[in-house]
C-alpha positions as CSV (number, residue, x, y, z in Angstrom):
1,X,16.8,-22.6,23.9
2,X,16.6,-24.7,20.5
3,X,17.7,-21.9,17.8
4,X,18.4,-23.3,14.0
5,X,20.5,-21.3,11.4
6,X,19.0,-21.4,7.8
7,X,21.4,-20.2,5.4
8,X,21.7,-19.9,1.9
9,X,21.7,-17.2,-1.1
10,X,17.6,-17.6,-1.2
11,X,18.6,-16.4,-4.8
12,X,15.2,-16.3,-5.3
13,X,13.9,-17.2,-1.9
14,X,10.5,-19.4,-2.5
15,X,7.6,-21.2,-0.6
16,X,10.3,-24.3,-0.9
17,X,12.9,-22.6,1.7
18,X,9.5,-21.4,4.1
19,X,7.4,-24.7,4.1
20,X,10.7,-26.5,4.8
21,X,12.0,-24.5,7.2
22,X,8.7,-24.9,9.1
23,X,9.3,-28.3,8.6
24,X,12.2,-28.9,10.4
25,X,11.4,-26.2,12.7
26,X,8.7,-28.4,14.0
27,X,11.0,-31.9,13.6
28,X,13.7,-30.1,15.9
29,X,11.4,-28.2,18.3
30,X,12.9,-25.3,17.7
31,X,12.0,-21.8,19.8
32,X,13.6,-20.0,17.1
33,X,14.6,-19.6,13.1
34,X,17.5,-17.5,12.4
35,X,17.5,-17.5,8.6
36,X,20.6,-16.2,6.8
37,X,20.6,-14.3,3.0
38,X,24.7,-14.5,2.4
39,X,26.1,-11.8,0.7
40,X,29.3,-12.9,-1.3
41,X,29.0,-16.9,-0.3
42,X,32.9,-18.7,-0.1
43,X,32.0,-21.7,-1.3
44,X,30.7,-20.5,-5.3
45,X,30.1,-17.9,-7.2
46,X,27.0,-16.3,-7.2
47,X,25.6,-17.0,-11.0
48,X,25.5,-14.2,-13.6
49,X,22.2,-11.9,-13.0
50,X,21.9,-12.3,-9.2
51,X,20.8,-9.4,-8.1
52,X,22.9,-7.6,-5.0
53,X,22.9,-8.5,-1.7
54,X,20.1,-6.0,-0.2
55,X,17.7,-6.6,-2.8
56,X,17.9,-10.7,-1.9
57,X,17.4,-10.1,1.9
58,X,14.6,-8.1,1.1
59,X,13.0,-10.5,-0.7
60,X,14.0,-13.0,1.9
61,X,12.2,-11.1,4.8
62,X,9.3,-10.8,2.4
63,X,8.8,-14.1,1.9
64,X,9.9,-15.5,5.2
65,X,7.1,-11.9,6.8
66,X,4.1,-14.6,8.0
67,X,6.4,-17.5,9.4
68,X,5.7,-17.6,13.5
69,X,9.3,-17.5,16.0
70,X,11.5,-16.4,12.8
71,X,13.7,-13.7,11.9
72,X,16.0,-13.0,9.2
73,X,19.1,-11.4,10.0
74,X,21.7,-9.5,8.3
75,X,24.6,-10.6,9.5
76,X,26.2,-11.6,6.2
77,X,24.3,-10.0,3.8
78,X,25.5,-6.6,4.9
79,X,29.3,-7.8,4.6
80,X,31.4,-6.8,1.4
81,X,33.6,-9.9,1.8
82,X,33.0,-13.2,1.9
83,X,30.6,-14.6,4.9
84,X,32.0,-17.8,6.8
85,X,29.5,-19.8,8.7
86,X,31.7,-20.0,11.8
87,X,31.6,-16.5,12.5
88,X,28.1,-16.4,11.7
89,X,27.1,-18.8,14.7
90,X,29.7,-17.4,16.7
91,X,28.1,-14.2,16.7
92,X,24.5,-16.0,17.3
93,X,25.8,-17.8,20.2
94,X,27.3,-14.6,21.5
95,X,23.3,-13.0,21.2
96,X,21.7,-16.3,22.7
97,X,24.1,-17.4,25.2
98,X,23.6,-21.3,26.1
99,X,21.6,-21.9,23.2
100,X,21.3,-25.1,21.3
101,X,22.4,-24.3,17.7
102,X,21.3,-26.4,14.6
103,X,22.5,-25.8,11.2
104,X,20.2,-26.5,8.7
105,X,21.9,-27.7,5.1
106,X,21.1,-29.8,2.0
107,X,22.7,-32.8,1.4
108,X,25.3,-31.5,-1.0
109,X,26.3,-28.5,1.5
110,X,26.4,-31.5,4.4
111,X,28.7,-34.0,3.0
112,X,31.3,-31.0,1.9
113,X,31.0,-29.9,6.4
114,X,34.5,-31.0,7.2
115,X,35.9,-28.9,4.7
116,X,34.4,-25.6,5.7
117,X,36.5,-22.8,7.1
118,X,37.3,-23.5,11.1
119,X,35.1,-27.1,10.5
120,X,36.8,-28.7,13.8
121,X,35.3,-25.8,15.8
122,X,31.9,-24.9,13.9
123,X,31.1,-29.0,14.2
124,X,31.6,-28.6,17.9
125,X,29.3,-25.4,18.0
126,X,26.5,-26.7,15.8
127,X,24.3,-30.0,15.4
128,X,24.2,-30.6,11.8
129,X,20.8,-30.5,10.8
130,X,20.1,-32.0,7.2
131,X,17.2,-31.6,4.4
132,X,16.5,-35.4,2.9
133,X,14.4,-35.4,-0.5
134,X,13.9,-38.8,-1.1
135,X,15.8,-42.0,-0.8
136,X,18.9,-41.3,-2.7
137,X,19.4,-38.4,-0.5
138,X,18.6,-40.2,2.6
139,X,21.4,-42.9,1.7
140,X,23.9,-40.1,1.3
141,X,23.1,-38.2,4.2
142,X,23.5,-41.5,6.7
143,X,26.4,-42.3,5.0
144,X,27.8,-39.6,5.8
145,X,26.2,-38.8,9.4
146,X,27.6,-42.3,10.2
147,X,31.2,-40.9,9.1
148,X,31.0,-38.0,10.8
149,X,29.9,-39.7,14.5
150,X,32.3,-42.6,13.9
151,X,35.4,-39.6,13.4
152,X,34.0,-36.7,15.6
153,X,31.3,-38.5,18.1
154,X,28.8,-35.7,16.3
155,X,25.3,-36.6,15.3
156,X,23.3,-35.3,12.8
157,X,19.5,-34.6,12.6
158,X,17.8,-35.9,9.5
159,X,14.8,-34.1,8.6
160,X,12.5,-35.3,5.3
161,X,12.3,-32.6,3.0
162,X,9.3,-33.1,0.4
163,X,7.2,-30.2,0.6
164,X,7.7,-28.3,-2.3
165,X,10.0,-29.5,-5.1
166,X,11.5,-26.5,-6.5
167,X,15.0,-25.4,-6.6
168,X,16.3,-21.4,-6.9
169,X,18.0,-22.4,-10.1
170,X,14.8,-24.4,-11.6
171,X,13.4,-20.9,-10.9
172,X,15.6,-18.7,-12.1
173,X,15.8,-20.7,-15.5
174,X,11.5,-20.5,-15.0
175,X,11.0,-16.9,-14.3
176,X,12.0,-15.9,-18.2
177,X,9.5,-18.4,-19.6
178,X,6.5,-16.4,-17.4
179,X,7.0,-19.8,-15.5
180,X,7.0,-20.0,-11.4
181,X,4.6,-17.5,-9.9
182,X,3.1,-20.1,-8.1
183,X,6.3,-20.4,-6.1
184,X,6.8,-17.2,-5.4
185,X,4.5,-14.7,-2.7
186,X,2.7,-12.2,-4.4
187,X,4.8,-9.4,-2.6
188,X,8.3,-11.4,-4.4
189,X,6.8,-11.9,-7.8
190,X,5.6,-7.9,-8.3
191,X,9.8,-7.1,-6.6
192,X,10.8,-9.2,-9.3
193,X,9.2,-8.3,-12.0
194,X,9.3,-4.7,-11.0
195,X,12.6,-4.4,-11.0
196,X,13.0,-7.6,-14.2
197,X,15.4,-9.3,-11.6
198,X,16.9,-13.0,-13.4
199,X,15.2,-11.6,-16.7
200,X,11.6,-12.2,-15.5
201,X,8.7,-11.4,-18.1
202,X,5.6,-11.3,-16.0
203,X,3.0,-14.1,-16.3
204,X,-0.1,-12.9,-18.3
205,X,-2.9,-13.5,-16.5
206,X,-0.9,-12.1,-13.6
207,X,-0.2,-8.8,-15.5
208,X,-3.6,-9.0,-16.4
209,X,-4.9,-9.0,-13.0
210,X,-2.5,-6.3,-11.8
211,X,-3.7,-4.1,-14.7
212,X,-7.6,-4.6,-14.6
213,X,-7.6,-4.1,-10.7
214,X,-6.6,-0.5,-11.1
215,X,-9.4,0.2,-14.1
216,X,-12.7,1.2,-14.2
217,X,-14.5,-2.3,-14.6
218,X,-16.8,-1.3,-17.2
219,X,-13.0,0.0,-19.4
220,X,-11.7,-4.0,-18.7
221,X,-13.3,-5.3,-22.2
222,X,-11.6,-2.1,-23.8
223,X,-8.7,-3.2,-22.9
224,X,-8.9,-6.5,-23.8
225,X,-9.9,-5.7,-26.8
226,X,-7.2,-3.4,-27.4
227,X,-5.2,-6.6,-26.4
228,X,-6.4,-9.1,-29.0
229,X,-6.4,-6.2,-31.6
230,X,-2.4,-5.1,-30.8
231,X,-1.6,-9.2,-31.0
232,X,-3.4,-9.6,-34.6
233,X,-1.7,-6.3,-36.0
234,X,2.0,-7.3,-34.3
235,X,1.8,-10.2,-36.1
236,X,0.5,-8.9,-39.3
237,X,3.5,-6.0,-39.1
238,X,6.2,-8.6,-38.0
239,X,6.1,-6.5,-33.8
240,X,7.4,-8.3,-31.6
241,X,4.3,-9.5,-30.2
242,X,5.3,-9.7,-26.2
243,X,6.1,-5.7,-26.5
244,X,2.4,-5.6,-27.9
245,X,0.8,-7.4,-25.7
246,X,2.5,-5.7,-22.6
247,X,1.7,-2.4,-24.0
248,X,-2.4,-2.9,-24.7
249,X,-2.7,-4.8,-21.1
250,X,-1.1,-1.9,-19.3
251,X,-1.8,0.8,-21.7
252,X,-5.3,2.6,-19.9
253,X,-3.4,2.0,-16.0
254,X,-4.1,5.6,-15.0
255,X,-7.2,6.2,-17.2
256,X,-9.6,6.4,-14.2
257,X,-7.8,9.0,-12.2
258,X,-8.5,13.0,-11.7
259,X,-6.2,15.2,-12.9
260,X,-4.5,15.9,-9.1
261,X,-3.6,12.0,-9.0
262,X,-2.0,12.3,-12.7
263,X,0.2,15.0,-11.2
264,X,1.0,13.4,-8.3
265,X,2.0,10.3,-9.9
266,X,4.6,12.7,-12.3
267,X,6.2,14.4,-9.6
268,X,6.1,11.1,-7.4
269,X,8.7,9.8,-10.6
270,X,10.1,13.2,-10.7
271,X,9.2,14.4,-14.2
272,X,8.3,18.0,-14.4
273,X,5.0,19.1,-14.7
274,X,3.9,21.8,-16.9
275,X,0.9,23.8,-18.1
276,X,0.2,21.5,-20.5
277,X,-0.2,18.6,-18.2
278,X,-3.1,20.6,-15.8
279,X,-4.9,21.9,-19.1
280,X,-4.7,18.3,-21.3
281,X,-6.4,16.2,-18.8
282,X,-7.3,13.5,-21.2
283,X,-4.2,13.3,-22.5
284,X,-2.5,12.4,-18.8
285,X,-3.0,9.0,-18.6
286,X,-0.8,8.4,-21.3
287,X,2.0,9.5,-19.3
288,X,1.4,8.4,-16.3
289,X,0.5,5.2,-17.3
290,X,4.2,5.1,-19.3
291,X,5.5,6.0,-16.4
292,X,3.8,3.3,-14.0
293,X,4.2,0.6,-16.3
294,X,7.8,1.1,-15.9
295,X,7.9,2.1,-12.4
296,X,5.5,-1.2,-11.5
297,X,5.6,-3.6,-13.8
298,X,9.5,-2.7,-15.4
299,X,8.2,-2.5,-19.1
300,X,11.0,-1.8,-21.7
301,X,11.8,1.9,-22.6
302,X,9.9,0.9,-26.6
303,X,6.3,-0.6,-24.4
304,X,6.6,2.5,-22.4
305,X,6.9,4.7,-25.4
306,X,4.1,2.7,-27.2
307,X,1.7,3.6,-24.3
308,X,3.1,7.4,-23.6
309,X,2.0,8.1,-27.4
310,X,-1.3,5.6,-28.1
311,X,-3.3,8.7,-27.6
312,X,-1.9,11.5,-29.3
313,X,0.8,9.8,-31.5
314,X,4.1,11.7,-32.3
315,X,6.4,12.2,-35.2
316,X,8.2,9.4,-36.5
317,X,6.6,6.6,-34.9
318,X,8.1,2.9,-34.4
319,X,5.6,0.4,-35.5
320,X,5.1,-1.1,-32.2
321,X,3.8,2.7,-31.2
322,X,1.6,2.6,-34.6
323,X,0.8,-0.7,-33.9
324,X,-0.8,0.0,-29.8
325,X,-2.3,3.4,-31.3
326,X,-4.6,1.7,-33.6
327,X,-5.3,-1.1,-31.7
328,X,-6.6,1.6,-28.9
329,X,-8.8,3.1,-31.9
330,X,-9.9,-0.1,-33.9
331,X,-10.3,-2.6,-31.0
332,X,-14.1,-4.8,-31.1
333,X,-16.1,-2.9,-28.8
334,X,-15.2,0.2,-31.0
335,X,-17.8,1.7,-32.3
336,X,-18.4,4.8,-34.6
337,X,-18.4,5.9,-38.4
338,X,-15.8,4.5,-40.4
339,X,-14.4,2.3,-38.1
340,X,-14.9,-0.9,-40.4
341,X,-12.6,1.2,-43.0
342,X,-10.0,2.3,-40.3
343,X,-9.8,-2.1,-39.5
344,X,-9.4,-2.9,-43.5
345,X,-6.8,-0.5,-43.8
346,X,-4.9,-0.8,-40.4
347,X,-4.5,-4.7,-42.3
348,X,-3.1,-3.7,-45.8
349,X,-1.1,-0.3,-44.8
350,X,0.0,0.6,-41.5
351,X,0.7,4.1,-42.1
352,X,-1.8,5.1,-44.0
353,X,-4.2,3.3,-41.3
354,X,-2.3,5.8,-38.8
355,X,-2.5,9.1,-41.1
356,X,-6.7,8.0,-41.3
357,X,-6.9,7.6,-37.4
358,X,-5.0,11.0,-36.8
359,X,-7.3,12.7,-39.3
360,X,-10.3,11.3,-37.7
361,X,-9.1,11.7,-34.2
362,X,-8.8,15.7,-35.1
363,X,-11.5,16.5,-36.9
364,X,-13.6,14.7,-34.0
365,X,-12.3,16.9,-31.4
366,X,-12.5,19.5,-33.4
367,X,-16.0,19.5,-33.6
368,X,-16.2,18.8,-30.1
369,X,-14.7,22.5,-29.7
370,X,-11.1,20.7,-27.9
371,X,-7.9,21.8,-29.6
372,X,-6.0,18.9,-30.4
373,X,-2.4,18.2,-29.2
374,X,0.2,19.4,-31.3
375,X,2.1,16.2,-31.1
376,X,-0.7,14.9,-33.3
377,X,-0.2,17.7,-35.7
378,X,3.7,16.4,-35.9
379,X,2.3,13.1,-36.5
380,X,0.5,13.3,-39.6
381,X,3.2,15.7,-40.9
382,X,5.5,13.2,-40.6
383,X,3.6,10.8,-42.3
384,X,2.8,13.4,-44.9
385,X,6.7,14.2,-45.5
């Protein structure tokens, strides 16, 4: 039996680590892939922001889900202390006894073999098996392979590596700038940006995407409306404009669902549910979208506040919450009686934009026989104080 060991921190794992580990697993024959997330590696410090152990082999078996005669193991990611290759194989060779064992490594990890812990006994147990990237690498590599036979009568397999070029690190520096999705399964990316593992912000047409496939089509030019509309007032009231645009993409998430699915989604999160919540069922989707925007999609605490209020609005509002509350009311397809005066002023004074809208928004449900909620009644007395 061929087996070959594919370690590594996959710190993020991408396409790059599958489509060249199918790669050489079709170069070296091999019957199967053992791939290895390491947990605390010896050989460097993980960098700042790398997110635990269990959270990397998840995203490793993720990624690696779909790839025929693999399996990811483990073995090192659920040790404290530091991993050592040697023991790693050694307990392989102890599962598949008689087995063929290839180590697959870069170049870098290749030439520094000999210096590995136990190195006289793992090159003995193992036929190095190295990635090549081009023609610098591939001088390196058989400079070194032709070292290593000439000392230790080992050879090495040399397997061209130019499927995807794209590095963890190049990632990790890309997933900030709402750069790399493309590398990345779909399953990964949402993990990642879930959870805002290596400071991801999600790519917008992504988050888009995400957001409009759980709306009612025909609420999908609301939203983008309420989208341009937040980005125009952010940038006339100095909001950060990211936080904005976040907020209005995501803020309608649970608009389309029934009351029972509202209060299934709170309890799901563990926030109480009260009276309120069965009686108010308009005003639901607030929260539960607040709350699904941070449980999915790992919006800041200020975007999640910004959509928990864009209905009602609260005392003492941030601007970012002003901001998302009369973008929801002012947005293009918006159409009604004084909504052309609610735009002028929402551009020459926020708060008396927001005391207008409030008015309006009461004495509209007023006359639609709906008591409004007394968070909007703290609202416009705070703007009146």
């Amino acid at each position: 039996m061929r087996i070959g060991i594919y370690g590594g921190t996959f710190n993020p794992p991408h396409i790059g680590h599958v489509r060249s580990s199918e790669a050489a697993a079709l170069s070296l024959g091999l019957d199967l892939l053992i791939v290895v997330p390491s947990g605390t590696p010896p050989h460097k410090p993980l960098p700042d922001g790398t997110p635990p152990a269990d959270m990397r082999l998840y995203m490793t078996r993720s990624a690696f889900a779909d790839t025929r005669n693999t399996i990811v193991s483990d073995i090192e990611a659920r040790k404290t202390a530091a991993s050592f290759t040697i023991d790693t194989v050694g307990s392989i060779k102890q599962d598949y006894p008689g087995a063929e064992i290839f180590l697959l490594v870069g170049t870098d990890m290749f030439q520094s073999l000999e210096t590995w812990k136990d190195a006289n006994e793992l090159i003995r147990a193992v036929t190095p098996a190295v990635f090549s990237r081009g023609p610098e690498d591939l001088e390196r590599i058989g400079g070194c392979a032709r070292a290593l036979y000439a000392r230790r009568g080992v050879r090495t397999e040399i397997m061209h590596n130019d499927v995807v070029d794209i590095s963890s690190s190049e990632l990790r520096f890309m997933l900030p700038l709402r750069e790399g999705l493309r590398y990345i399964t779909d399953t990964n990316y949402s993990y990642i940006i879930q959870y805002r593992l290596y400071g991801a912000k999600p790519d917008w047409d992504w988050l888009r995407a995400k957001a409009y496939a759980m709306l009612d089509p025909k609420r999908v030019p609301h939203v983008i409306g309420c989208e341009t509309e937040a980005l125009r007032l952010a940038e006339r009231w100095e909001v950060d404009a990211d936080d904005a645009r976040e907020a209005a993409i995501l803020h309608d998430i649970t608009k389309k669902l029934g009351v029972e699915d509202n209060i299934r989604i709170l309890e799901e999160y563990g926030i109480p549910v009260g009276k309120l919540e069965h009686a108010e069922e308009k005003l639901l989707h607030a929260k539960t979208g607040a709350v699904l925007a941070k449980g999915l999609f790992g919006v800041s605490d200020a975007v999640a506040e910004a959509i928990m209020w864009h209905t009602t609005g609260r005392a003492d509002m941030s601007a970012l919450e002003k901001v998302i509350y009369l973008a929801d009311y002012i947005e293009p397809t918006r159409d009604f009686d004084g909504v052309e005066k609610l735009r002028t002023m929402a551009y020459s004074n926020l708060d008396d934009a927001l005391r207008e809208g409030l008015d309006m928004s009461v004495m509209d449900m007023k006359a639609r026989g709906i008591t409004p909620n007394q968070t909007t009644f703290d609202a416009l007395a705070s703007l009146h104080s």
